[in-house]
C-alpha positions in Angstrom: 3.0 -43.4 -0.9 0.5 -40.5 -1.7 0.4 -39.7 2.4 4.4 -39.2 1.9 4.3 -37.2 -1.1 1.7 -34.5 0.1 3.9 -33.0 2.8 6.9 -33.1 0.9 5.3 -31.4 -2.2 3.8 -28.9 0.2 7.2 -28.1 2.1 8.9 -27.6 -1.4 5.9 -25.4 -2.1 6.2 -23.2 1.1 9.9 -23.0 0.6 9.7 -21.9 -3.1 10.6 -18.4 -3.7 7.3 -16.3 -4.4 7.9 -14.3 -7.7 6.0 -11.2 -8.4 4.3 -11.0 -11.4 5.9 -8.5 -13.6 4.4 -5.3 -13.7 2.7 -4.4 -17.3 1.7 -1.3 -18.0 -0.9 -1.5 -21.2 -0.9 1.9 -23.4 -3.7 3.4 -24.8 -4.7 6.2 -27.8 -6.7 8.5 -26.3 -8.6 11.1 -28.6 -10.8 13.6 -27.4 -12.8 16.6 -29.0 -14.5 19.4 -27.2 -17.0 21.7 -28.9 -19.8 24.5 -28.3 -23.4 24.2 -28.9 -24.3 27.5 -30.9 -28.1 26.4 -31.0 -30.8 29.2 -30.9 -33.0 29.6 -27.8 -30.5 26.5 -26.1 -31.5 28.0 -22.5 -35.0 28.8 -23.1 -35.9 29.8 -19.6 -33.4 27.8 -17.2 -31.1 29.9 -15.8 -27.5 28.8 -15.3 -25.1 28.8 -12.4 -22.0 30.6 -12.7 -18.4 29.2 -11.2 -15.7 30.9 -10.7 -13.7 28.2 -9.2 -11.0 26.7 -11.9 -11.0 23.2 -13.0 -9.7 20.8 -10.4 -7.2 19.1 -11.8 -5.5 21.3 -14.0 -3.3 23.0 -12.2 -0.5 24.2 -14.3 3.2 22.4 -13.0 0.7 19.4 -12.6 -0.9 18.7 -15.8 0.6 17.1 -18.8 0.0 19.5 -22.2 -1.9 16.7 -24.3 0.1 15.5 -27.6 -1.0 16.6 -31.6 -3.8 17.7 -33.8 -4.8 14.0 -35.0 -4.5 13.2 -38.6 -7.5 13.4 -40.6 -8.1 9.8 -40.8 -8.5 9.7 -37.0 -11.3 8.0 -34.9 -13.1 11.0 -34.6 -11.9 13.4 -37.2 -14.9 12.8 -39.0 -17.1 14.0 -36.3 -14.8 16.6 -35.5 -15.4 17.7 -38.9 -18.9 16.9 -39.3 -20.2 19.3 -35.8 -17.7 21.8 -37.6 -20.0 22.2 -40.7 -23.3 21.8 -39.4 -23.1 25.6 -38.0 -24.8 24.2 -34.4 -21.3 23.7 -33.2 -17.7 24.6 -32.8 -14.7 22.5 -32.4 -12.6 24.2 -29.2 -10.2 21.5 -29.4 -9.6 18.3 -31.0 -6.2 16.4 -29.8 -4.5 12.8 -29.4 -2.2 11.3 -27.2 -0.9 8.1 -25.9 -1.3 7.4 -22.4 -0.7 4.3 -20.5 -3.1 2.8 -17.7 -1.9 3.6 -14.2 -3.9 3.8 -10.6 -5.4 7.4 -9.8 -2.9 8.2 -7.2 -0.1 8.0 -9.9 -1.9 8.9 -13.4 -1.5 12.9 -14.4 -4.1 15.0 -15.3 -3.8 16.1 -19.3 -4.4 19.7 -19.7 -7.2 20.9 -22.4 -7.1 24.5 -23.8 -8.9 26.2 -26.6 -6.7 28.3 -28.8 -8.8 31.4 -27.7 -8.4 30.4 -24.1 -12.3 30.6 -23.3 -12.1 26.1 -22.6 -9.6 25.6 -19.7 -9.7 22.0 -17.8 -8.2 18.3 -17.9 -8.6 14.7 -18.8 -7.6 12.5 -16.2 -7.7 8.5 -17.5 -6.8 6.2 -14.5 -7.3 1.9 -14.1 -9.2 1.2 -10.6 -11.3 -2.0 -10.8 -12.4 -0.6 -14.5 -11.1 2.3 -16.7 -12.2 5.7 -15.9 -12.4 8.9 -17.4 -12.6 12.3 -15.7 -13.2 15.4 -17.3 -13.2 18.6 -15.6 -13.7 21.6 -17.9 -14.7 25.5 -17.6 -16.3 27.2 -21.0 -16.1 31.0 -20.0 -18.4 33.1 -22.4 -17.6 36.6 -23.1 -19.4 39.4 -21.5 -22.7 39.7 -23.6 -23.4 36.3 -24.1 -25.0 35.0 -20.9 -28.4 35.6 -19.0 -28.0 38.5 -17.1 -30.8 40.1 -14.6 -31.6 44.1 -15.3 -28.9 46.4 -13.7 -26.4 43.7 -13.4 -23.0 44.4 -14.5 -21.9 42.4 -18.1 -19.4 39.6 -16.9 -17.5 36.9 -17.8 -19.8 33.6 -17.2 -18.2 30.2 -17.0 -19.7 26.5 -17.4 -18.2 23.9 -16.1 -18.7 20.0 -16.8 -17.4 17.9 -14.6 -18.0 14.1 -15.0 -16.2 11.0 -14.2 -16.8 7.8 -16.0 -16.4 3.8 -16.7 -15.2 3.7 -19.9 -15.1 0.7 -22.7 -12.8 0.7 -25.0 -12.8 1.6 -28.7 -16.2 2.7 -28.2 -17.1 6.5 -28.3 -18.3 8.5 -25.3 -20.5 11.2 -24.9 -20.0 13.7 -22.3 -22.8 16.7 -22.4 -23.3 19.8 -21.0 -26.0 22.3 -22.7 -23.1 24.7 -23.6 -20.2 22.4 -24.6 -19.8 18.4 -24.8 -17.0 16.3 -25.2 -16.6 12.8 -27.6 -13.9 10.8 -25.8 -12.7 7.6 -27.3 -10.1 5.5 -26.2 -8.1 2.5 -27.7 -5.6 0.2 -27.3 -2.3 2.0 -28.6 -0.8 0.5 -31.8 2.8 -1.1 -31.6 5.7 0.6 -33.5 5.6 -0.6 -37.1 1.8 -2.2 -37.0 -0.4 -0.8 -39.3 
């Protein structure tokens, strides 16, 4: 009996329909706030190299412009706030948005700007085998404020951090750069109506 039901299961099997799994697309909150270290003596003696290549990435018609100020209850308001009054730092942007998980090829950059232009860059957040989080940021600091050899003439001098990382989520992540950082977090996006 068994040696009749095999085959017959198994051609019932091969002739079954194949159904693709539907496609679900999980959203996330993504917060993100970029500051300036202001520290005395920060370079001592290094000596940093200047770009003037743009952020990849952030191309105008290609980026998304990234959503609201967050509320002050926020995931990282309180840090936003804290680097704020410490003096040692200042917030260039602080911002929220909701985001869902898609493959590189398909997910959009999310454009970051400072209100006095001098942070230009993106946030790109993509699923491969993990989720990933690129940043790709210029700080340009005004004439005056950079090291400068005798004679030379008193330019613009941009910093750039660029960084791509495996992320977990609902933790916070640190991105650094001695002239600017970013704290990235990112978490599963609440459902209409949940608290």
């Amino acid at each position: 009996m068994r040696r009749i039901l095999l085959p017959i299961f198994l051609m019932l099997v091969s002739q079954a329909p194949l159904q693709a799994a539907p496609a679900t697309t999980s959203t996330y909150e993504i917060e993100v706030v970029v500051f300036e270290n202001r520290l005395a003596d920060l370079e001592g003696s290094e000596f940093w190299t200047r770009t003037g290549q743009e952020p990849a990435g952030a191309e105008k018609d290609q980026a998304l412009i990234a959503g609201e100020k967050p509320p002050p209850d926020s995931s990282l308001s309180a840090a936003a706030a804290a680097l704020e009054r410490s003096g040692r730092h200042h917030v260039l942007t602080h911002l929220r948005w909701q985001q869902s998980a898609e493959a590189k090829s398909v997910s959009k950059p999310v454009r970051l700007i400072s209100a006095g232009g001098e942070l230009d860059g993106a946030l790109r957040f993509y699923l491969s085998r993990y989720l990933i989080v690129e940043l790709n940021m210029v700080l340009r600091e005004p004439p005056g404020g950079g090291f400068f050899g005798a004679g030379q003439e008193q330019v613009e001098t941009p910093y750039r951090l660029n960084e791509s990382r495996r992320i977990k989520v609902s933790e916070t992540h640190y991105f650094d750069h001695p002239k600017f950082g970013a704290l990235v977090r990112v978490s599963p996006a609440k459902a209409a109506g949940q608290p």
